[in-house]
The first five atom37 places (N, CA, C, CB, O) and aatype in JSON, in Angstrom:
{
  "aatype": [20, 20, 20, 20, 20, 20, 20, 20, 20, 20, 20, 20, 20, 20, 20, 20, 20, 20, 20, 20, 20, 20, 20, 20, 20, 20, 20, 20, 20, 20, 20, 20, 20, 20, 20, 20, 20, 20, 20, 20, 20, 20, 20, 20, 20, 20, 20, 20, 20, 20, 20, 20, 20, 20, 20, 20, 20, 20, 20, 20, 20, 20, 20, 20, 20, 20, 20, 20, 20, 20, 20, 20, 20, 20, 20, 20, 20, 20, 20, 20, 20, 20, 20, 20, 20, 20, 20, 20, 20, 20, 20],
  "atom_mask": [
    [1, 1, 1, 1, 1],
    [1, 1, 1, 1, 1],
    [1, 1, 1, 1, 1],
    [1, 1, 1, 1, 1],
    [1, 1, 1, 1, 1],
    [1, 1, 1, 1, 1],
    [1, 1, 1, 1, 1],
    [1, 1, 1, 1, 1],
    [1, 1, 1, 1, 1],
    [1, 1, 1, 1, 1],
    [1, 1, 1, 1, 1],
    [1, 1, 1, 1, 1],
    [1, 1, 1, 1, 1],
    [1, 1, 1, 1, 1],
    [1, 1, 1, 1, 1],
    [1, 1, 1, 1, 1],
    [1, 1, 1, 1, 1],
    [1, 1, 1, 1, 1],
    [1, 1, 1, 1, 1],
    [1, 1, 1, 1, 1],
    [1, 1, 1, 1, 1],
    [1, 1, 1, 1, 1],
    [1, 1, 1, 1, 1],
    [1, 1, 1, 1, 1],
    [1, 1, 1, 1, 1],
    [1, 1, 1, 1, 1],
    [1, 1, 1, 1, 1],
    [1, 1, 1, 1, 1],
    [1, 1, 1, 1, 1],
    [1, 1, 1, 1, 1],
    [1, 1, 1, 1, 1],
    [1, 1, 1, 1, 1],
    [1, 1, 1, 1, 1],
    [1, 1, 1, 1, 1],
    [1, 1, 1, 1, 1],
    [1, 1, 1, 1, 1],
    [1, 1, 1, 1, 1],
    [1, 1, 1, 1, 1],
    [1, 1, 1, 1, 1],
    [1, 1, 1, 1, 1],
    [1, 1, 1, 1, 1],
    [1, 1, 1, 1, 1],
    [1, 1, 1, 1, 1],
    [1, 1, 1, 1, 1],
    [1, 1, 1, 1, 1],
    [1, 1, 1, 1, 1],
    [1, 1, 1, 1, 1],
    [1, 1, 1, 1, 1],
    [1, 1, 1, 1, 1],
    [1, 1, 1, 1, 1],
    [1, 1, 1, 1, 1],
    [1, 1, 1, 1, 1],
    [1, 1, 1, 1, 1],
    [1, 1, 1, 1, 1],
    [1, 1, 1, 1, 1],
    [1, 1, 1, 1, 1],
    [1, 1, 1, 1, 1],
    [1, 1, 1, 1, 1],
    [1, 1, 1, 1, 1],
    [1, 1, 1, 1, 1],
    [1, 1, 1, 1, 1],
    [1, 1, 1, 1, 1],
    [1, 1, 1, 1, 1],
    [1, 1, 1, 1, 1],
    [1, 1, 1, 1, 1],
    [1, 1, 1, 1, 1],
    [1, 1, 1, 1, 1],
    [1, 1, 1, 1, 1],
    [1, 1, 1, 1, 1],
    [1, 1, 1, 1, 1],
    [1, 1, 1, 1, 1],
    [1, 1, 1, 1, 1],
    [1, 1, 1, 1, 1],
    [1, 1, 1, 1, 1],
    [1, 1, 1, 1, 1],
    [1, 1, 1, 1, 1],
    [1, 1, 1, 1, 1],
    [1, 1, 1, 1, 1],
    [1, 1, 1, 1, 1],
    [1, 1, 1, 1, 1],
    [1, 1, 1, 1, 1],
    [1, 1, 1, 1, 1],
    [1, 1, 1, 1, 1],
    [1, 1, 1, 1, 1],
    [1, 1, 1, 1, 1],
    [1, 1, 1, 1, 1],
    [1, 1, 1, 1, 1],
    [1, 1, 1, 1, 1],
    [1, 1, 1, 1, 1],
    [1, 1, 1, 1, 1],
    [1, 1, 1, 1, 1]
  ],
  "atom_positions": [
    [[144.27, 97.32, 98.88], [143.17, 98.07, 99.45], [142.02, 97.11, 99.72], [142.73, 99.23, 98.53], [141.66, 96.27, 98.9]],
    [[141.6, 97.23, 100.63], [140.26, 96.39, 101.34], [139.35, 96.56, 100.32], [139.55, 96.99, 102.87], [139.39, 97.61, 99.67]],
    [[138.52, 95.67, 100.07], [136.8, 95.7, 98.94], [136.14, 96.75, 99.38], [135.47, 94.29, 99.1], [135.77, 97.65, 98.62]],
    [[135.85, 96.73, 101.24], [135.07, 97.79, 101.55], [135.4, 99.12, 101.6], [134.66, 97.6, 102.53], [134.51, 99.91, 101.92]],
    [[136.92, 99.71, 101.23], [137.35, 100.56, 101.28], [137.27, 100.85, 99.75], [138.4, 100.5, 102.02], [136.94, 102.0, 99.47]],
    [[137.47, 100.15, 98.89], [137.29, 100.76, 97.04], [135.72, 100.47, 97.25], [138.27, 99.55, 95.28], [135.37, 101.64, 97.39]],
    [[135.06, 100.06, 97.32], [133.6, 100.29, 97.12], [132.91, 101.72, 97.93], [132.86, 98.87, 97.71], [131.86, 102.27, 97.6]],
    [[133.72, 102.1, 98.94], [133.32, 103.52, 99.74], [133.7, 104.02, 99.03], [133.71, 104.04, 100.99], [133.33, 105.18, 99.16]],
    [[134.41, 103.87, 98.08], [135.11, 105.09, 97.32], [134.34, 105.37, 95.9], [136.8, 104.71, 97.0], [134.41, 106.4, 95.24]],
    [[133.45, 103.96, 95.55], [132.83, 104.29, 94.46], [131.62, 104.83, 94.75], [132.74, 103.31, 93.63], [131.07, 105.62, 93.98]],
    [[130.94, 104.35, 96.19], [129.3, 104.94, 96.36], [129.76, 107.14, 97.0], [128.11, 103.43, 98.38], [128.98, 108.1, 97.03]],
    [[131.12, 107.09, 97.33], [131.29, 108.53, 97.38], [130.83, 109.09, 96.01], [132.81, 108.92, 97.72], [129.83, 109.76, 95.76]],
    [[132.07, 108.54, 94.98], [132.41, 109.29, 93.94], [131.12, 109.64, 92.93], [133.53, 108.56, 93.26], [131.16, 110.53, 92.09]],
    [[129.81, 108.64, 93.21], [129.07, 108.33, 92.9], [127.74, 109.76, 93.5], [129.23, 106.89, 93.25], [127.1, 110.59, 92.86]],
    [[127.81, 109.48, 94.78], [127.1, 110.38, 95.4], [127.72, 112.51, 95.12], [127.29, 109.63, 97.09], [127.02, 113.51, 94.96]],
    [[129.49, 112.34, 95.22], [129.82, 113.87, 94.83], [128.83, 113.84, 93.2], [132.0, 114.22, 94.62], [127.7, 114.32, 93.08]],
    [[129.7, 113.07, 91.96], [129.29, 113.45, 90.72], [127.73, 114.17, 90.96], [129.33, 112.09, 89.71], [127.48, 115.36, 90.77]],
    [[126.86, 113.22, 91.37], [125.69, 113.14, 91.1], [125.05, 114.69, 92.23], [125.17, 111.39, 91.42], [124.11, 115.46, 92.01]],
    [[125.45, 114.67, 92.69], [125.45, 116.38, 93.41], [125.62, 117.66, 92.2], [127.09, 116.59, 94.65], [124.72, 118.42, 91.86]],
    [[126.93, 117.64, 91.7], [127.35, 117.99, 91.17], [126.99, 117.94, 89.64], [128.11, 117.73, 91.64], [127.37, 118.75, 88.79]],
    [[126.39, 117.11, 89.5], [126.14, 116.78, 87.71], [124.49, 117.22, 87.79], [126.44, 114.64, 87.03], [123.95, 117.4, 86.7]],
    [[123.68, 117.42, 89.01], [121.96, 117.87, 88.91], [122.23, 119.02, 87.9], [121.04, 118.54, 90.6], [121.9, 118.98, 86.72]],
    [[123.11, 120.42, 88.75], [123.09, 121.74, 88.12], [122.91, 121.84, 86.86], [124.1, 122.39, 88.32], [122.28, 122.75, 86.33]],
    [[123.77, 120.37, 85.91], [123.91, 120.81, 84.89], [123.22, 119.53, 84.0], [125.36, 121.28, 84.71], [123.6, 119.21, 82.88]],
    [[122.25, 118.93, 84.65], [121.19, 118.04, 84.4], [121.38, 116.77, 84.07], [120.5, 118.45, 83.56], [120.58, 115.83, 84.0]],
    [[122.15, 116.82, 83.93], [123.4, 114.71, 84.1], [121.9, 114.06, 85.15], [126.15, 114.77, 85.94], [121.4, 114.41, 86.22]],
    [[121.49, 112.58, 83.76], [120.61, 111.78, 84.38], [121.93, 110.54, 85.74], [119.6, 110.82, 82.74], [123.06, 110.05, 85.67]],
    [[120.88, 110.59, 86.71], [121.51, 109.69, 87.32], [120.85, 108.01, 87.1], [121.51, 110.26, 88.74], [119.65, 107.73, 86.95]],
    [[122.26, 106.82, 87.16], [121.63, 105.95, 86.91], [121.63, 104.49, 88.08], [122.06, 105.81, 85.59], [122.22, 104.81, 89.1]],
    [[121.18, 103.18, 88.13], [121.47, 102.39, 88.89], [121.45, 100.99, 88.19], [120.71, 102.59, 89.94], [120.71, 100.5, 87.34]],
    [[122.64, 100.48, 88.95], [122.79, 98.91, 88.15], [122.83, 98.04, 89.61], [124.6, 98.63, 86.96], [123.35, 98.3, 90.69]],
    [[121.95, 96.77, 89.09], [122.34, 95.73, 90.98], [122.59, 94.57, 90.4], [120.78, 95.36, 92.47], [121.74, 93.89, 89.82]],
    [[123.97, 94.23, 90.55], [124.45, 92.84, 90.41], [124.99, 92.31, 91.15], [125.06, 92.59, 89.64], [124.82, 92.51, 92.35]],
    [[125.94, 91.34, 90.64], [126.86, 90.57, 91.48], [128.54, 91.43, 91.45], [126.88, 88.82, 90.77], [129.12, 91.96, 90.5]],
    [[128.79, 91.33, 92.33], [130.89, 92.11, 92.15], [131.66, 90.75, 91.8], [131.98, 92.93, 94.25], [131.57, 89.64, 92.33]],
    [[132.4, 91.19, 90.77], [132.97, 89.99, 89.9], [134.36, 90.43, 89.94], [132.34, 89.77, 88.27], [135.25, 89.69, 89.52]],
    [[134.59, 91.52, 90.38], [136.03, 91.91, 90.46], [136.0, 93.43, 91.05], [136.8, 91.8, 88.9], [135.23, 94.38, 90.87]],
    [[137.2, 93.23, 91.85], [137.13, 94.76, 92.49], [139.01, 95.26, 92.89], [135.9, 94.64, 94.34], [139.68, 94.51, 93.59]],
    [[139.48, 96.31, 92.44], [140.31, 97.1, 92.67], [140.09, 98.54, 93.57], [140.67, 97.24, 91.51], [139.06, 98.97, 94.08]],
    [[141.12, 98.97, 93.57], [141.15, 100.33, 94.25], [140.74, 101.32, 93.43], [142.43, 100.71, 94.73], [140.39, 102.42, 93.86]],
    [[140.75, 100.88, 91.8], [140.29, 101.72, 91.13], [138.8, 101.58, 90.7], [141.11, 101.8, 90.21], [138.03, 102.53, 90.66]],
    [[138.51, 100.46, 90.42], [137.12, 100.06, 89.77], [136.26, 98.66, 90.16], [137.41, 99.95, 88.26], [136.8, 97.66, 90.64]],
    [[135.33, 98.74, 89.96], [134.61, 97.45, 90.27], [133.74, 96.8, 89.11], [133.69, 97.71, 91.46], [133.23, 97.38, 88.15]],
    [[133.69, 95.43, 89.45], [133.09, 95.22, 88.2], [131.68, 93.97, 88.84], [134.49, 94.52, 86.87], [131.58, 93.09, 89.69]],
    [[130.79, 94.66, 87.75], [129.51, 93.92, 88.1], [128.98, 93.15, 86.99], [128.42, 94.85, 88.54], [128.81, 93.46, 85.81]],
    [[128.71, 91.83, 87.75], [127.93, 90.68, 87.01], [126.11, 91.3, 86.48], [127.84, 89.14, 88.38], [125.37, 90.96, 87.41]],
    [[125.3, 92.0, 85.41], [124.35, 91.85, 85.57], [123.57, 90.71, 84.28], [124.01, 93.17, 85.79], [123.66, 90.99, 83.08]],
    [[123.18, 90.07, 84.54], [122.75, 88.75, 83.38], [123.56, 88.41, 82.88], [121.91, 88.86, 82.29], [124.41, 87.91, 83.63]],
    [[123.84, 88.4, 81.68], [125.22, 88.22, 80.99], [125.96, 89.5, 80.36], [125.02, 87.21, 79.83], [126.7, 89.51, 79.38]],
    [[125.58, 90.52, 81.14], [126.17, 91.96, 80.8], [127.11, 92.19, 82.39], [124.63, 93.4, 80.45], [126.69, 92.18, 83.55]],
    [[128.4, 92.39, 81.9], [129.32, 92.85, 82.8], [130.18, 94.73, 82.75], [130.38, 91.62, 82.57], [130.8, 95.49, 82.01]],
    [[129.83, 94.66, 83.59], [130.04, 96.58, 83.85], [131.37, 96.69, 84.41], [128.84, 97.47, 85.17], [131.74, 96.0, 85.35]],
    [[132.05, 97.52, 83.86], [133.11, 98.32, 85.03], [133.6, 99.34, 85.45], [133.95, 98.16, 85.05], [134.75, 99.6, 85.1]],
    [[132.88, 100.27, 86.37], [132.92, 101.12, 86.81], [134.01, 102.03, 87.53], [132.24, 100.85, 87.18], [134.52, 101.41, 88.46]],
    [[134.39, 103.01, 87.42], [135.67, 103.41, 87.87], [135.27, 104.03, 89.15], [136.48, 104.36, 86.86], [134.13, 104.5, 89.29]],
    [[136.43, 104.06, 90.37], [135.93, 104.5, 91.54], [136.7, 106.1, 91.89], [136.23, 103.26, 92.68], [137.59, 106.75, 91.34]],
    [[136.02, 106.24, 92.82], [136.69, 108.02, 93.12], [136.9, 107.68, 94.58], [135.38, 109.74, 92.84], [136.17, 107.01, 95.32]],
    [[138.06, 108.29, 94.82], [138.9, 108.32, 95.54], [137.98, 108.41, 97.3], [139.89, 109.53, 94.94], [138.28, 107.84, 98.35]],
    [[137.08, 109.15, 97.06], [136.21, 109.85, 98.14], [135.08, 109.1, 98.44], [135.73, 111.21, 97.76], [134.33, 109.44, 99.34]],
    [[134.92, 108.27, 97.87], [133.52, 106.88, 97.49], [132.97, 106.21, 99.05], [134.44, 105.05, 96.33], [133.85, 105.45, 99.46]],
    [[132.11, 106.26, 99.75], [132.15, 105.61, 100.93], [130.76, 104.71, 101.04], [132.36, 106.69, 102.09], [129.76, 105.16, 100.47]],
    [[130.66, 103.37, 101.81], [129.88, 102.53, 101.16], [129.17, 102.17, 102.53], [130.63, 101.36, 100.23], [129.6, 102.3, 103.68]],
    [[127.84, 101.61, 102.04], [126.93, 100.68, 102.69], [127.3, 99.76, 102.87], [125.95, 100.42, 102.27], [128.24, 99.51, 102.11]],
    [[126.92, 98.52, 103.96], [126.6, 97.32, 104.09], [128.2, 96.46, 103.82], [125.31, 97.03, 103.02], [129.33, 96.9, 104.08]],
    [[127.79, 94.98, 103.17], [128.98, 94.31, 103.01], [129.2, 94.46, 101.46], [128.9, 92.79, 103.56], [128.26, 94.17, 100.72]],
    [[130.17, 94.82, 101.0], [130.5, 94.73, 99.44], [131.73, 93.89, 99.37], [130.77, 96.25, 98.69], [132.79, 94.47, 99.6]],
    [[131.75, 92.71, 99.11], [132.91, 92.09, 98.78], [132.8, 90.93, 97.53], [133.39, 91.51, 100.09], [131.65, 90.72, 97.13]],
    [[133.65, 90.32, 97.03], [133.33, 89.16, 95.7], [131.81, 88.73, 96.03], [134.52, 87.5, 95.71], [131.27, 88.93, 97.12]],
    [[131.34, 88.26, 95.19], [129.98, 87.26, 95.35], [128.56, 88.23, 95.67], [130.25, 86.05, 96.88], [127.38, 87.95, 95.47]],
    [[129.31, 89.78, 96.37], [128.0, 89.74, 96.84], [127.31, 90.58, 96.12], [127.85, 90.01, 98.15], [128.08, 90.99, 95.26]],
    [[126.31, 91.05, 95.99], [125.25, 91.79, 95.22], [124.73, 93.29, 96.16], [123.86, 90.58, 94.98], [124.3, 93.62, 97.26]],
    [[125.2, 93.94, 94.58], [125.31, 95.4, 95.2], [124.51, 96.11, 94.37], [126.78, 96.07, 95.27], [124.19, 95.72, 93.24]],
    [[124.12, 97.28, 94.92], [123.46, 98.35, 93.91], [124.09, 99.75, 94.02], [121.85, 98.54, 94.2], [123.96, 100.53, 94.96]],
    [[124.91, 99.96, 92.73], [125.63, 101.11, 91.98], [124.69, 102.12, 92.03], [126.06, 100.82, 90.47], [123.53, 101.72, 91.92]],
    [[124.87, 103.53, 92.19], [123.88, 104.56, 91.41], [125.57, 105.69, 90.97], [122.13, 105.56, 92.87], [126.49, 106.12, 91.68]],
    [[125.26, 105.78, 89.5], [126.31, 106.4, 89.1], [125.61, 107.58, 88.24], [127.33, 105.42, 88.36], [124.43, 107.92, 88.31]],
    [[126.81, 108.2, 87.26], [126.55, 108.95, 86.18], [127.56, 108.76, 85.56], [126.26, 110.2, 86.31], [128.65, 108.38, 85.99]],
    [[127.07, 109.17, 83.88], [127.68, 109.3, 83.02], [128.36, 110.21, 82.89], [127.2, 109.18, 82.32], [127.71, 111.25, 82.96]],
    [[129.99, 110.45, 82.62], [130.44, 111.36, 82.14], [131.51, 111.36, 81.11], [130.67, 111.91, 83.0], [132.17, 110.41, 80.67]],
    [[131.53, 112.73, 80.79], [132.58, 112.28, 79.24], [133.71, 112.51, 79.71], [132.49, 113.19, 77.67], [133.84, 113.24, 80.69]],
    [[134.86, 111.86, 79.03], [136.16, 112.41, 79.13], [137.07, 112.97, 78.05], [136.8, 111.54, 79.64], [138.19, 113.47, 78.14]],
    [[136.12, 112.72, 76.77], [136.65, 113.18, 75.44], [135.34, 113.99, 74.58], [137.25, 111.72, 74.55], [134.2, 113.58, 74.78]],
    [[135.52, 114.95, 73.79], [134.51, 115.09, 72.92], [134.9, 115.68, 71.45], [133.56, 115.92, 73.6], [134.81, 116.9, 71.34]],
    [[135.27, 115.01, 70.43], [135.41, 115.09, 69.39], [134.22, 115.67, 67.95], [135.85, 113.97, 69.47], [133.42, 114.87, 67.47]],
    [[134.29, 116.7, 67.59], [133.44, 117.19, 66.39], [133.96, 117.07, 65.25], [133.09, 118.48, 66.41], [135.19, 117.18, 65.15]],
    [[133.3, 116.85, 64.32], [133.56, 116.99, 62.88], [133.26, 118.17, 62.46], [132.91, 116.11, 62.08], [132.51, 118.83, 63.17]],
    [[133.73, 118.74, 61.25], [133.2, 120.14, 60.35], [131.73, 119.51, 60.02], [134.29, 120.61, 58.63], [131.51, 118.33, 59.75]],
    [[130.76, 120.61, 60.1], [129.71, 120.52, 59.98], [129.39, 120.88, 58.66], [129.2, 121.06, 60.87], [130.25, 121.59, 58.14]],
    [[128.11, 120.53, 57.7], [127.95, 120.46, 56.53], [127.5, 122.25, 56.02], [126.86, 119.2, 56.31], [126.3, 122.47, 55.96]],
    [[128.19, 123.09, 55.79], [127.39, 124.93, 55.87], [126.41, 124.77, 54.76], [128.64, 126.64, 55.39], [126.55, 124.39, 53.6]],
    [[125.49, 125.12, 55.38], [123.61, 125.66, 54.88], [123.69, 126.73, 54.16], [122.42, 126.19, 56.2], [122.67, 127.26, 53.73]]
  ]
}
């Protein structure tokens, strides 16, 4: 898959969530680094000596040039995919 085609797919997946995650108040966030690696699934960003890797959605469609080297700005959200509780202590 082309860089510019998985990076459309992450500024989509990026733009649905974040539609979708206001209703239920999901902060949106932004990272601008360097792309240090990129798949069809995820991309990964150089920022200082902190490296990110972001997973892409299928629907993701992108700005400008995104390929190795170049410096991009992510706006994502957080979401869970697991949520585990413990028994709580009864009062």
């Amino acid at each position: 898959m082309k860089l510019n085609t998985a990076f459309s797919l992450l500024a989509a997946a990026s733009l649905a969530l974040s539609g979708a995650t206001f209703a239920a108040g999901a902060k949106t966030y932004q990272v601008t680094g360097t792309v240090t690696e990129m798949t069809g699934s995820k991309i990964t960003v150089q920022k200082g000596t902190e490296k990110l890797e972001i997973d892409l959605d299928p629907t993701i469609k992108t700005t400008g040039d995104v390929k190795l080297g170049a410096t991009v700005t992510i706006t994502y959200v957080m979401s869970a995919t697991k949520v585990e509780g413990s028994a709580a202590a009864a009062a």
